[in-house]
C-alpha positions as CSV (number, residue, x, y, z in Angstrom):
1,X,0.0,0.0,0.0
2,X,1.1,3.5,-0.9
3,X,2.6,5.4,1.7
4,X,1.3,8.9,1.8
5,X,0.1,11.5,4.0
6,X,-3.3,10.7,4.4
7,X,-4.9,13.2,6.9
8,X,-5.3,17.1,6.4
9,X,-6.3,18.5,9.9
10,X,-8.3,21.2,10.2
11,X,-9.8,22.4,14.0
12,X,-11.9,25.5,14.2
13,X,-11.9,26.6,18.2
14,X,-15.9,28.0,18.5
15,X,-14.9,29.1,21.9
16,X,-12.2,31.6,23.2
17,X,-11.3,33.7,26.2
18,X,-12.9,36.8,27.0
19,X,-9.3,39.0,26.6
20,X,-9.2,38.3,23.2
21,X,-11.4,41.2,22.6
22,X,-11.0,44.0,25.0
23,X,-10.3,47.1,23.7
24,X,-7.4,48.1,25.5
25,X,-3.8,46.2,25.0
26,X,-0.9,47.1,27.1
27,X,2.0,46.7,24.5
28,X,4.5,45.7,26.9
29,X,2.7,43.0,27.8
30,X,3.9,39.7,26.4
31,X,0.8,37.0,26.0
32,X,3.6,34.1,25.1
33,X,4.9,34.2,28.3
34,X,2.2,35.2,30.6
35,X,-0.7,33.3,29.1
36,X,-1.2,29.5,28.8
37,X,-2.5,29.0,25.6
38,X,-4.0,25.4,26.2
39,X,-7.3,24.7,25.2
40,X,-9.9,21.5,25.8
41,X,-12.3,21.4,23.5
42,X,-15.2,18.8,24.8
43,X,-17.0,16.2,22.7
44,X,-16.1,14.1,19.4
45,X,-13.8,16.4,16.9
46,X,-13.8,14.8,13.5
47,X,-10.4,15.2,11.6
48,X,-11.3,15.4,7.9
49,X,-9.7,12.3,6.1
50,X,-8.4,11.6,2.3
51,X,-8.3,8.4,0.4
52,X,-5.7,6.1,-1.0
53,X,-5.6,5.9,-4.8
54,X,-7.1,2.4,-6.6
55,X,-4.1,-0.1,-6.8
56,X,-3.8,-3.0,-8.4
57,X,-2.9,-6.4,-7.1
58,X,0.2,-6.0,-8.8
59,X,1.7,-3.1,-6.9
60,X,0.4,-5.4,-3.6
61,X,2.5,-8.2,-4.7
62,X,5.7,-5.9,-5.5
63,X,7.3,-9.0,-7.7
64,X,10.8,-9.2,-7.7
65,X,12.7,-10.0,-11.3
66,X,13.9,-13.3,-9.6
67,X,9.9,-13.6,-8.0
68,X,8.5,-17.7,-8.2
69,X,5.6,-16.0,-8.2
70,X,4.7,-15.0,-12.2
71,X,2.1,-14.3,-14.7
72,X,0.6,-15.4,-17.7
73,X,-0.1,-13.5,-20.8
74,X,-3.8,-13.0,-19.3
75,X,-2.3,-11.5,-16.0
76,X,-3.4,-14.2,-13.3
77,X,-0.5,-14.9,-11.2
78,X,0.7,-18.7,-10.0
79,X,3.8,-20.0,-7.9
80,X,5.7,-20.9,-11.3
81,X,9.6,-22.0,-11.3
82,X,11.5,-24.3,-13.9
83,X,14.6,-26.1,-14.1
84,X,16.3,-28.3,-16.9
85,X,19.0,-31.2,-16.3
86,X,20.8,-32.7,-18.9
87,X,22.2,-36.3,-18.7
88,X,24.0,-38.2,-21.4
89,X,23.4,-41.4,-21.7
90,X,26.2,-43.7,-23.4
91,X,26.4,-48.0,-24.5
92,X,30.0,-49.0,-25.2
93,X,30.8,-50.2,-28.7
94,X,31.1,-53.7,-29.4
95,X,34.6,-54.3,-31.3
96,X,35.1,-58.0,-32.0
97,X,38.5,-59.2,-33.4
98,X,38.9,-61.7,-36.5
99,X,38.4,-65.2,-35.6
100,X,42.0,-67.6,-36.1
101,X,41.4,-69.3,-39.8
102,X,40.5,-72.8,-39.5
103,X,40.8,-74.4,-43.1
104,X,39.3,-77.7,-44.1
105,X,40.7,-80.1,-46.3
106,X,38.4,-82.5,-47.6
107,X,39.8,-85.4,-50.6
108,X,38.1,-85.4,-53.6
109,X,38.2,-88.8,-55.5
110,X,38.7,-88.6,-59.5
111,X,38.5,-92.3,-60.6
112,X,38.7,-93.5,-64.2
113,X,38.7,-97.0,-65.3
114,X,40.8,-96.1,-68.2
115,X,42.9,-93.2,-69.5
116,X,41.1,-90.5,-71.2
117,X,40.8,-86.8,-72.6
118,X,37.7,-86.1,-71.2
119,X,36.8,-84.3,-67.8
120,X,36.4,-86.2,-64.5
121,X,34.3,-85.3,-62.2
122,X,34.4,-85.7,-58.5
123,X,31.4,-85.1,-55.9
124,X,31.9,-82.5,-53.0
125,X,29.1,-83.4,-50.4
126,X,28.4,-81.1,-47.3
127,X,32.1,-80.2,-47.0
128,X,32.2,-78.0,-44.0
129,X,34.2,-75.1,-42.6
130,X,33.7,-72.9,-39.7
131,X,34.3,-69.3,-38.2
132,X,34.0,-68.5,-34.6
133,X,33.7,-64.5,-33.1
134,X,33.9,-64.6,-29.7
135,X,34.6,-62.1,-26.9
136,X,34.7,-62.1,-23.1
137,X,34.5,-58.1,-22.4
138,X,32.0,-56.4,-24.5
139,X,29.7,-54.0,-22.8
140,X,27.3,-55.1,-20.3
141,X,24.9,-52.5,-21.5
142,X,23.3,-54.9,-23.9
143,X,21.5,-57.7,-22.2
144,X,20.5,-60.0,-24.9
145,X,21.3,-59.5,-28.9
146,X,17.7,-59.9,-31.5
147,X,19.8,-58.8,-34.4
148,X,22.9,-56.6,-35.4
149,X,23.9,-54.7,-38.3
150,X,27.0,-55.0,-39.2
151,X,29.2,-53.9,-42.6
152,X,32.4,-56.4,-43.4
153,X,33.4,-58.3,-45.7
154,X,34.7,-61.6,-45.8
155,X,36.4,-63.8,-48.4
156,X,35.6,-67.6,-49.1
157,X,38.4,-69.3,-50.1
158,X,38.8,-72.7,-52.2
159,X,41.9,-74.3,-53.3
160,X,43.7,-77.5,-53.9
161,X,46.7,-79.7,-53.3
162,X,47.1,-82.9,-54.3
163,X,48.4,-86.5,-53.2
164,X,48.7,-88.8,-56.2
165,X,49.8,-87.8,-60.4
166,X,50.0,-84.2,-61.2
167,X,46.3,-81.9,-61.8
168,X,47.2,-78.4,-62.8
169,X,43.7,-77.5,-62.4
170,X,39.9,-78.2,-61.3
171,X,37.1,-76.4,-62.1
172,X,33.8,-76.0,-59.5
173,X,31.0,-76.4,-61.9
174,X,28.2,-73.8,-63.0
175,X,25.5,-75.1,-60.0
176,X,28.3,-75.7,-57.1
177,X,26.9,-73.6,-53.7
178,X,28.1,-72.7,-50.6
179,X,25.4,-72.3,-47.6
180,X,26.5,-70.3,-44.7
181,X,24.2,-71.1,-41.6
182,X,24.2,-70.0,-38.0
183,X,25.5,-73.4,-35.5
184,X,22.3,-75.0,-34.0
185,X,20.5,-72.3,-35.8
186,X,16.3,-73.3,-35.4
187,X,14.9,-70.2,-37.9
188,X,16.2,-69.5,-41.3
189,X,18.1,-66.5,-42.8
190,X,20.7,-65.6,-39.6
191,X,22.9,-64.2,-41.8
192,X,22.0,-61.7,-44.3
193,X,24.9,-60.7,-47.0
194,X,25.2,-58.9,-50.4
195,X,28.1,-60.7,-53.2
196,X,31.2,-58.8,-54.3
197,X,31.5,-60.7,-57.7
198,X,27.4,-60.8,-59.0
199,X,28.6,-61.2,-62.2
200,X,29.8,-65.0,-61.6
201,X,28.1,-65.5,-58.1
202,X,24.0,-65.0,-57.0
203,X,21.8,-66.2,-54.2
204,X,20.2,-69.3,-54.6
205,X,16.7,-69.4,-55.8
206,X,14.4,-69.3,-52.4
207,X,17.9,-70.1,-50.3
208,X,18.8,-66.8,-49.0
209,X,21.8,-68.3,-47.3
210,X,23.0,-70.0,-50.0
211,X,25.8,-69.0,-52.5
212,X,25.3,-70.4,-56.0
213,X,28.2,-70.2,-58.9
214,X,26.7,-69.1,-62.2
215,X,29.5,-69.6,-63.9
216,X,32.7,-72.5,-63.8
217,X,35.0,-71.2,-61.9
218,X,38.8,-72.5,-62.6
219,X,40.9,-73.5,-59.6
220,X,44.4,-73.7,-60.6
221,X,47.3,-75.3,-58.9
222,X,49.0,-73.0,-56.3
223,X,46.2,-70.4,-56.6
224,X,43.3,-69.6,-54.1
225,X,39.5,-69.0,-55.6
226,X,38.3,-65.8,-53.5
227,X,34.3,-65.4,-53.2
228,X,34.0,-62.2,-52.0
229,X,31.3,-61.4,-49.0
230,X,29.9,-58.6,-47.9
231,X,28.3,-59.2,-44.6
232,X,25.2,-56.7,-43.4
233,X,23.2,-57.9,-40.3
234,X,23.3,-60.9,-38.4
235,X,19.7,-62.0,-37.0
236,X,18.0,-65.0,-35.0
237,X,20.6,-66.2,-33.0
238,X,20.3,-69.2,-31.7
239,X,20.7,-70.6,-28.0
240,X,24.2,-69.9,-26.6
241,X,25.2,-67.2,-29.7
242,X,25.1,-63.6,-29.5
243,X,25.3,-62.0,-25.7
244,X,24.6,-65.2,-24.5
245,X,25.3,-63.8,-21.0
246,X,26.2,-60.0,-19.5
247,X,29.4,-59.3,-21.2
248,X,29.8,-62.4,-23.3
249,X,29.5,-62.6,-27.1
250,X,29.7,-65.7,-29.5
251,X,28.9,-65.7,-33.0
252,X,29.6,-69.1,-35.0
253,X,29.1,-69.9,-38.8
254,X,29.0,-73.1,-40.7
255,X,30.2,-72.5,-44.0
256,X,28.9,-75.9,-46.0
257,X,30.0,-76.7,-49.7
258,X,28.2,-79.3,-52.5
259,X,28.3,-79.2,-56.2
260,X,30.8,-80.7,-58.7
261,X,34.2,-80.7,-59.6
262,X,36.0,-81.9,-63.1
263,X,39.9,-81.9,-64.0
264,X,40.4,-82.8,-67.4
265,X,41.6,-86.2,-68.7
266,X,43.8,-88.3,-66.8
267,X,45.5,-91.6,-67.1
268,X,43.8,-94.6,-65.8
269,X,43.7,-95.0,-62.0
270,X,42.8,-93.2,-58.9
271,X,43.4,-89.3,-59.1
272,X,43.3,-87.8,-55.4
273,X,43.0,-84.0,-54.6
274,X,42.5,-82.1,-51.6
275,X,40.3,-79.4,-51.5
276,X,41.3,-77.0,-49.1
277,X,38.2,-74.3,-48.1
278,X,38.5,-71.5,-45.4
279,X,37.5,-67.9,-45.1
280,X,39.5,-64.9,-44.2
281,X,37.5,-62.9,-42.2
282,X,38.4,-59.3,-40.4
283,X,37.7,-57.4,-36.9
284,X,34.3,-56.5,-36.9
285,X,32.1,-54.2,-35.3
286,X,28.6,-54.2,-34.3
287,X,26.8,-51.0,-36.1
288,X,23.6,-51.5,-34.4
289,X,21.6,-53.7,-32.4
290,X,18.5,-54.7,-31.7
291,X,17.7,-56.5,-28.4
292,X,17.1,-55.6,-24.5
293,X,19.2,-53.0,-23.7
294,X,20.1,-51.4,-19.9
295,X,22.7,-48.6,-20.2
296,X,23.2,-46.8,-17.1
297,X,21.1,-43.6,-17.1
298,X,22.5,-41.3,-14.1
299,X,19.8,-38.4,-13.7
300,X,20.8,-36.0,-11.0
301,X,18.0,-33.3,-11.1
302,X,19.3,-29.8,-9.9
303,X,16.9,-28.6,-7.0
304,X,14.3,-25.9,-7.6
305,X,15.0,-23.1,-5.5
306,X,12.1,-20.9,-4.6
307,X,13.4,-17.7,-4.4
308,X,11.6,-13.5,-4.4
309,X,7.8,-15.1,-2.6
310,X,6.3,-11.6,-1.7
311,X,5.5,-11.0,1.8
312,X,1.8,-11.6,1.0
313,X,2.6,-14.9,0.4
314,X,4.9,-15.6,3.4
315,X,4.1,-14.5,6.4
316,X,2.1,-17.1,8.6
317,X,0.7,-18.7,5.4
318,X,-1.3,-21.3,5.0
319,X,-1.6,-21.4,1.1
320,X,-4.6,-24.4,0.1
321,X,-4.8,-23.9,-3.7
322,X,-7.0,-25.5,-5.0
323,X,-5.2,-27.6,-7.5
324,X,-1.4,-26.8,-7.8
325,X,0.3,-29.0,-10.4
326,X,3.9,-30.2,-11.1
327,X,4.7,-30.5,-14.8
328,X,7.5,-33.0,-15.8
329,X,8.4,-32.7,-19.6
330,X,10.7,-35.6,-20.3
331,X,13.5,-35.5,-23.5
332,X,14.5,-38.9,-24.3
333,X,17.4,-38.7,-27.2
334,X,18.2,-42.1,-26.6
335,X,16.0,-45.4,-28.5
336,X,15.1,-47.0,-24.9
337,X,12.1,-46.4,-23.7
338,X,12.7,-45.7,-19.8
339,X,10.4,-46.1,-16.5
340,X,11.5,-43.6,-13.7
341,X,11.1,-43.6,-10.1
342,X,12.3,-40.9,-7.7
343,X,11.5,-38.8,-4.4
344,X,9.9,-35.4,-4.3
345,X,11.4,-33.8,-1.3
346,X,11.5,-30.2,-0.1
347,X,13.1,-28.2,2.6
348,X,11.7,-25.3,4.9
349,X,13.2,-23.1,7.0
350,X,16.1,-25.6,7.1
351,X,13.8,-28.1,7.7
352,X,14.2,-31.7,5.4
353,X,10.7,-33.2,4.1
354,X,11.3,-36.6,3.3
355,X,8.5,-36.2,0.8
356,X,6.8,-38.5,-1.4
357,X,7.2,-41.0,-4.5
358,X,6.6,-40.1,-8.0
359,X,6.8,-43.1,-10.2
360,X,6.8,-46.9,-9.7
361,X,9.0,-49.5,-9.8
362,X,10.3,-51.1,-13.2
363,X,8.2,-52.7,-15.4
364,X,4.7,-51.8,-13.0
365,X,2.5,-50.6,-15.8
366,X,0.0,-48.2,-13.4
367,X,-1.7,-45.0,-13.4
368,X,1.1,-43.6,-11.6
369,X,3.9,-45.2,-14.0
370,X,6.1,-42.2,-15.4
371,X,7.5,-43.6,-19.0
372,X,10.4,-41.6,-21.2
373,X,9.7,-43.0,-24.4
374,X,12.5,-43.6,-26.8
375,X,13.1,-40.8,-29.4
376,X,10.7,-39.0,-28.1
377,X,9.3,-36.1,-25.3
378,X,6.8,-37.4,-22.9
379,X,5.0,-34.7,-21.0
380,X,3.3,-35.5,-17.5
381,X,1.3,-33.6,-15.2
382,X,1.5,-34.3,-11.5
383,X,-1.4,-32.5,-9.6
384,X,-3.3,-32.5,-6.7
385,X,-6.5,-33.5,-8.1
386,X,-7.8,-34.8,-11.7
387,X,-6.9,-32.2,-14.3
388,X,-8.6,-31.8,-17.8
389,X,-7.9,-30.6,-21.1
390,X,-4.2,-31.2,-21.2
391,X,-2.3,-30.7,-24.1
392,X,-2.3,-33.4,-26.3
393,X,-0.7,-36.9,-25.6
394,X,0.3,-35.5,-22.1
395,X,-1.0,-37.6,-19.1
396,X,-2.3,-36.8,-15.6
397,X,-0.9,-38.6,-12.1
398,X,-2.8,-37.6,-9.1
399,X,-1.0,-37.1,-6.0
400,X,-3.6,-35.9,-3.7
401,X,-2.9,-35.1,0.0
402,X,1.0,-35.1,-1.3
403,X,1.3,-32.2,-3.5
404,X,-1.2,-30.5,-1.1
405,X,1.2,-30.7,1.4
406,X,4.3,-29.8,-0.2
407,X,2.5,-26.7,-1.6
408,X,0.9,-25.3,1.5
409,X,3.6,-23.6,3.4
410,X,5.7,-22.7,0.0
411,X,9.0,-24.2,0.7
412,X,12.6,-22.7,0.1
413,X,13.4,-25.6,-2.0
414,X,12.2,-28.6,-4.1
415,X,14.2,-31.5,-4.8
416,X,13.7,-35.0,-7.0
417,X,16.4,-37.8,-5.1
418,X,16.9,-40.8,-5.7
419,X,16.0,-40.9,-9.3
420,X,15.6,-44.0,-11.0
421,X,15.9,-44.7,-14.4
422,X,15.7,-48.1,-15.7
423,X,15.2,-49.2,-19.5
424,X,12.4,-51.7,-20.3
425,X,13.0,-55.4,-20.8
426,X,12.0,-55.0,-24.6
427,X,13.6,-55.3,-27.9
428,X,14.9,-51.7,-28.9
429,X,17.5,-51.1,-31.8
430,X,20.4,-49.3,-30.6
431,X,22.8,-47.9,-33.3
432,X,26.5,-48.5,-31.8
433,X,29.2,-47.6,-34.3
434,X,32.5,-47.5,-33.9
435,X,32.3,-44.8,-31.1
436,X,29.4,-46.6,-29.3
437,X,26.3,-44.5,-28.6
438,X,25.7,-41.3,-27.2
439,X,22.1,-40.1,-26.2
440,X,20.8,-37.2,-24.4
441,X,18.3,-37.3,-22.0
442,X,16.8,-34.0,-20.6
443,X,14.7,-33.8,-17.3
444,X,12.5,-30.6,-17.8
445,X,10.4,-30.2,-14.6
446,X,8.4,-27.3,-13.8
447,X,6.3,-26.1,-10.4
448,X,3.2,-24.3,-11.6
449,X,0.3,-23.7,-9.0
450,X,-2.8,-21.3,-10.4
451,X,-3.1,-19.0,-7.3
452,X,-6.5,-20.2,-6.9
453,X,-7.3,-21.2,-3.6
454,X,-9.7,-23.6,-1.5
455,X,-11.0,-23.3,1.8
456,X,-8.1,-24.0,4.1
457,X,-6.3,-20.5,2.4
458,X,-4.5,-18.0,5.4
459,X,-2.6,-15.3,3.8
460,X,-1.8,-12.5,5.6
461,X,-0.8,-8.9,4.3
462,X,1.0,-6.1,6.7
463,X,1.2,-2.7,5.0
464,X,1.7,0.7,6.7
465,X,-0.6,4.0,7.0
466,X,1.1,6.8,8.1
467,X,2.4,10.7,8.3
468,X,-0.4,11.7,10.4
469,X,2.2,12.8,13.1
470,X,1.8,16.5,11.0
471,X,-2.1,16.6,12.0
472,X,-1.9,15.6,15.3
473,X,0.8,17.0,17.1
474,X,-1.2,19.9,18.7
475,X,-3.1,17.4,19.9
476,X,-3.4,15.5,23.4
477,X,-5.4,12.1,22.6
478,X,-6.9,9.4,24.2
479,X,-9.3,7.3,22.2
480,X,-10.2,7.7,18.7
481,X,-12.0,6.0,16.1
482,X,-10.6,5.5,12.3
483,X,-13.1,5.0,9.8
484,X,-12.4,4.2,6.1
485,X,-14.2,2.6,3.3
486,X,-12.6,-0.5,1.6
487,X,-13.9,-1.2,-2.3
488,X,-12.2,-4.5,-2.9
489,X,-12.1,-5.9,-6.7
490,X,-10.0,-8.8,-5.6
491,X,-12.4,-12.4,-5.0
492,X,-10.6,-13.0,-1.4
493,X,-12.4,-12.1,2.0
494,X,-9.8,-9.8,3.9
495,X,-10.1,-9.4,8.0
496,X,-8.3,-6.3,8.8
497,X,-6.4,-5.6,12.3
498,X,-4.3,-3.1,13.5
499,X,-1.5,-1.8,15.7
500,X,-0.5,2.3,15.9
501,X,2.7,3.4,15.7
502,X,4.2,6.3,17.0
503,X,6.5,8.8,14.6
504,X,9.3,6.9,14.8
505,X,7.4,3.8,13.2
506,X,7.5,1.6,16.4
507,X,4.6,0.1,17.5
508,X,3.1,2.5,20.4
509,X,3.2,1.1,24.0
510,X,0.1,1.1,25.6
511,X,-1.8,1.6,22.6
512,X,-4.6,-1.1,22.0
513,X,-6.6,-1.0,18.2
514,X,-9.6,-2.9,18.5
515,X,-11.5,-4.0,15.5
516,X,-15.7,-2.7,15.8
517,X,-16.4,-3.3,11.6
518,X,-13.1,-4.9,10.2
519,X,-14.7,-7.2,7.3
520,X,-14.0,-6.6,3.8
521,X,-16.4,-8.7,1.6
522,X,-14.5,-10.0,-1.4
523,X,-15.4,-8.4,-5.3
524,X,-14.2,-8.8,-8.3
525,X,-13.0,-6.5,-10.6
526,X,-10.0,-5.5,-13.2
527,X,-8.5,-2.0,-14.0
528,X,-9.8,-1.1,-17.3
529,X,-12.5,-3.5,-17.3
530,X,-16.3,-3.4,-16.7
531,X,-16.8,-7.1,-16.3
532,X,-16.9,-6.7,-12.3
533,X,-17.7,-5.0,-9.3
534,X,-15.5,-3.9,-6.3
535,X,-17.4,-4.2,-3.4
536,X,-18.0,-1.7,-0.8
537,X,-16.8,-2.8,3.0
538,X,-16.9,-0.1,6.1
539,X,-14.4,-0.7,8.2
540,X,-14.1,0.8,11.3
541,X,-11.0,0.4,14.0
542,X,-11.0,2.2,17.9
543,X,-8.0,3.1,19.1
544,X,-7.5,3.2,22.9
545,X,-4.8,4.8,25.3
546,X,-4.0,2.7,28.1
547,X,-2.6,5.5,29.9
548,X,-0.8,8.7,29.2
549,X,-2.0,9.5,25.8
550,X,-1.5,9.2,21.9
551,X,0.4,12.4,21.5
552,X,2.6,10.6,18.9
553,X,0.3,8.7,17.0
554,X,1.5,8.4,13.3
555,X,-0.6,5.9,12.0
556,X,-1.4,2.2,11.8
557,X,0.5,-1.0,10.5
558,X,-2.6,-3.0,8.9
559,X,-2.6,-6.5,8.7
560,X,-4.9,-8.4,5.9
561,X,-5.9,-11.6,6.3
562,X,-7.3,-13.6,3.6
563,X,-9.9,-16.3,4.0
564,X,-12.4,-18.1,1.4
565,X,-15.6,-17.9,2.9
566,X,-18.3,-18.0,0.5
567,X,-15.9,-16.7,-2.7
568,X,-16.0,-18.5,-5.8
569,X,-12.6,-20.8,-5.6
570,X,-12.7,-21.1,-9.6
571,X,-11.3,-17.3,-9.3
572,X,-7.7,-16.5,-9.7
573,X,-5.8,-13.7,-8.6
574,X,-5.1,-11.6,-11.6
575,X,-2.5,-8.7,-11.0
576,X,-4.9,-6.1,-12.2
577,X,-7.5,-6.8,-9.4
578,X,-8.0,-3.6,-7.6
579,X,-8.3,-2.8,-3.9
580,X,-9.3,0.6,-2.7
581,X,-9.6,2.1,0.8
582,X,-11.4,5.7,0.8
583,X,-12.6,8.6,3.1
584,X,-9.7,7.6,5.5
585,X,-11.0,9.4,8.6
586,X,-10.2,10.4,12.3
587,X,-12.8,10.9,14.8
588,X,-11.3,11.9,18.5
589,X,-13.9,10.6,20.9
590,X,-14.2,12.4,24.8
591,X,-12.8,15.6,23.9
592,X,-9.1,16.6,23.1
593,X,-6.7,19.5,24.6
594,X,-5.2,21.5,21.8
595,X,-1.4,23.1,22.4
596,X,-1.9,27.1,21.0
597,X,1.1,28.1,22.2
């Protein structure tokens, strides 16, 4: 309230002494030393009065910059702070070096009854070579392995030796294949891969696994035959392959050859040749997976620190509004979806609240369950009681008594502890490379509370009326009666009570105000608007001298207490809701004894 001189005095003495008037003055006499020029003047003396000007809610509050208390583009104030953390959340890479080769060298059998220019052919049935990844160390982050993309190439190789007469060469006929297959594998097509050579090599017709030659393909003596494979995602691993336990990783491939193969003509007899086939096969490293994944997600929330509450809202308040809500606005950069858990605590005039859980445990699916979907921002709204039209795809937790409590007495600080942040047991593709992963997570939580009250609400005001010490200081006083009219615009009930102070501000010994009319009925009403109504409250205070008198009386310190009897609770406090007080008066009761001199 504004601080002004609110009292013009004005006192017309109706009664003087006799001497005043007689006709004949002696000059020498001097009436400021020989006369006492104190007067009592009998009865109630009314000391003409002025008004404050209408003020807003807003100069009331008196926000600072750094206030938690804000508005909204319409004006109506709430309790409203933010705060953003930012946690990274990273999985390892999964680097796997080249397996040791591990040729096999299978005899092939070219028999001919006589000797001959001709070809002679020889059967290669199921001969079988292997390859084995494995790795002891890889990232724990990754429970269990669906499928990975990966991008190498490796080379099958085929050549020959020989143990009886002298072949310079054998040819693998148009037709020969080589099917790669996953060990113990139970579904088809583990391994997907593209062919470096399509000219002379394809995929088998409704065998994706199988390599088939289109072509003859010359082996000569001393020389290796190179099919070249270009690997790109590995896929249904069976039992015991892939993270077959935390940290693990086994990846094993049968590599099984059949088809024909002809050296040209020989002398009679038994012709023996060993086929040697292997692959050469580099480091690779996973590019992405899909599978369960359970990277360690570290959110340490920064507390919310409630700073710049006006006194309004401080002092001895019990603020019940009606539905204060808690928004939580959840990044997730990474692919996992995530359940968290954590505590909402708060302190108070250095006083921990152990709080109250948000969340639920991993896996619970509930209507408290907070979920940060992967690649996406989840928004959730934790109130006090059932909120409706949210934005959409946000969701609504109740918390009831909790957030009633943590709201009431607004504390110093708000805090989330012990965070939990688990990923869900479900397949989600997680792209690696060769650096790993990196993800951000962001943790955007936001205290908003509509001031909008319910029936519990105790706010109390103190605001000073003074500079009256220029009025009365003539004047010897012992009881007096302040009248004002309050035209209140703003949809609270307000008690007012006072205590006088003398000119030095301090609150007068042995000065008792006691409230006769001290009611002001709530109203509503904006500046510049003729949608409401302030209404009109007399309020009338006494103020009594115990003993000596009021000599010093400067005014009153006026305390405002708000209450919600019978006001509309779907109101909320707007900063340009106006409160007036007018036709600030004094009326001296029993008399008073005015100083002339």
């Amino acid at each position: 309230m504004n601080k002004r001189r609110l009292i013009k005095a004005s006192l017309w003495t109706t009664a003087l002494s006799p001497f005043f008037f007689a006709s004949c003055v002696d000059d020498s006499y001097d009436l400021t030393k020989d006369i006492d020029m104190t007067i009592t003047v009998g009865g109630d003396l009314s000391i003409p009065g002025s008004g404050t000007e209408e003020f807003t809610l807003e100069e009331i509050m008196d926000l600072e910059d750094n206030s938690v208390v804000k508005t909204d583009a319409q004006g109506n104030y709430a309790l409203n702070k933010a705060d953003t953390t930012e946690t990274d959340v990273e999985i390892d890479p999964v680097h796997i070096n080249a397996p040791a080769s591990n040729p096999t060298t299978t005899t092939l059998y070219f028999n001919t009854p006589a000797a001959t220019s001709e070809e002679v052919e020889a059967e290669v049935n199921d001969v079988t070579t292997d390859f084995i990844f494995s790795k002891d160390d890889v990232t724990t982050d990754i429970v269990s392995l669906t499928s990975a993309n990966v991008d190498f190439t490796a080379n099958l190789t085929l050549s020959f030796s020989q143990t009886s007469q002298n072949v310079d060469v054998i040819t693998l006929k148009k037709g020969f294949n080589i099917e790669m297959t996953l060990e113990g594998q139970s579904q088809p097509n583990g391994l997907v891969f593209e062919l470096g050579d399509p000219e002379n090599y394809g995929i088998k017709a409704g065998e994706a696994q199988t390599i088939e030659f289109k072509n003859d393909q010359e082996i000569r003596k001393g020389e290796t035959l190179r099919i070249p494979v270009h690997f790109k995602r590995i896929q249904n691993f069976p039992e015991g392959q892939g993270i077959y336990q935390p940290g693990h990783f086994k990846l094993q491939t049968n590599v099984i050859a059949n088809g024909t193969a002809t050296t040209p003509g020989v002398p009679a007899g038994n012709i023996q040749v060993n086929l040697i086939t292997d692959t050469e096969v580099p480091d690779i490293t996973l590019q992405s997976v899909t599978g369960i994944v359970d990277p360690k997600i570290d959110i340490n929330v920064d507390p919310i620190t409630v700073e710049g509450i006006p006194d309004f809202l401080k002092d001895d308040v019990n603020l019940d509004l009606e539905n204060p809500y808690i928004k939580l606005k959840l990044e997730n950069g990474s692919p996992a979806d995530v359940n968290l858990k954590a505590r909402m605590t708060w302190t108070k005039d250095g006083v921990f609240n152990e709080g109250f859980q948000i969340g639920t445990n991993i896996n619970e699916n509930t209507d408290q369950t907070i979920t940060l979907s992967g690649n996406a921002t989840s928004e959730y709204y934790l109130s006090r009681i059932a909120m409706n039209n949210l934005p959409a795809g946000a969701k609504n937790i109740v918390l009831g008594d909790n957030l009633y409590n943590l709201i009431r007495n607004i504390p110093d600080e708000i805090k989330l502890t012990d965070v939990e942040a688990k990923a869900l047991q479900h397949d989600t593709e997680v792209i690696l490379g060769n650096d790993g992963a990196n993800y951000e997570v962001n943790t955007i939580y936001e205290l908003n509370a509509p001031l909008q009250f319910g029936n519990e609400l105790n706010i109390v005001y103190k605001d000073t009326i003074n500079d009256w010490g220029g009025d009365l200081e003539d004047i010897t006083i012992k009881k007096a009666i302040v009248e004002m009219d309050a035209l209140n615009g703003i949809p609270l009930n307000f008690e007012l009570n006072a205590q006088a102070i003398d000119r030095n501000g301090n609150v007068y010994p042995n000065v008792t105000v006691n409230p006769v009319k001290n009611t002001i009925a709530p109203g509503l009403k904006l500046t510049g608007e003729n949608g409401g109504t302030a209404t009109e409250s007399p309020i009338q205070l006494e103020i009594v001298c115990e003993s000596g008198d009021m000599k010093d009386l400067d005014g009153l310190i006026v305390n405002f207490t708000a209450n919600m009897e019978g006001v509309n609770q779907n109101a909320t406090l707007n900063k340009g809701m106006t409160l007036k007080l007018s036709n600030i008066r004094i009326r001296i009761k029993d008399g008073v004894t005015v100083d002339l001199n």
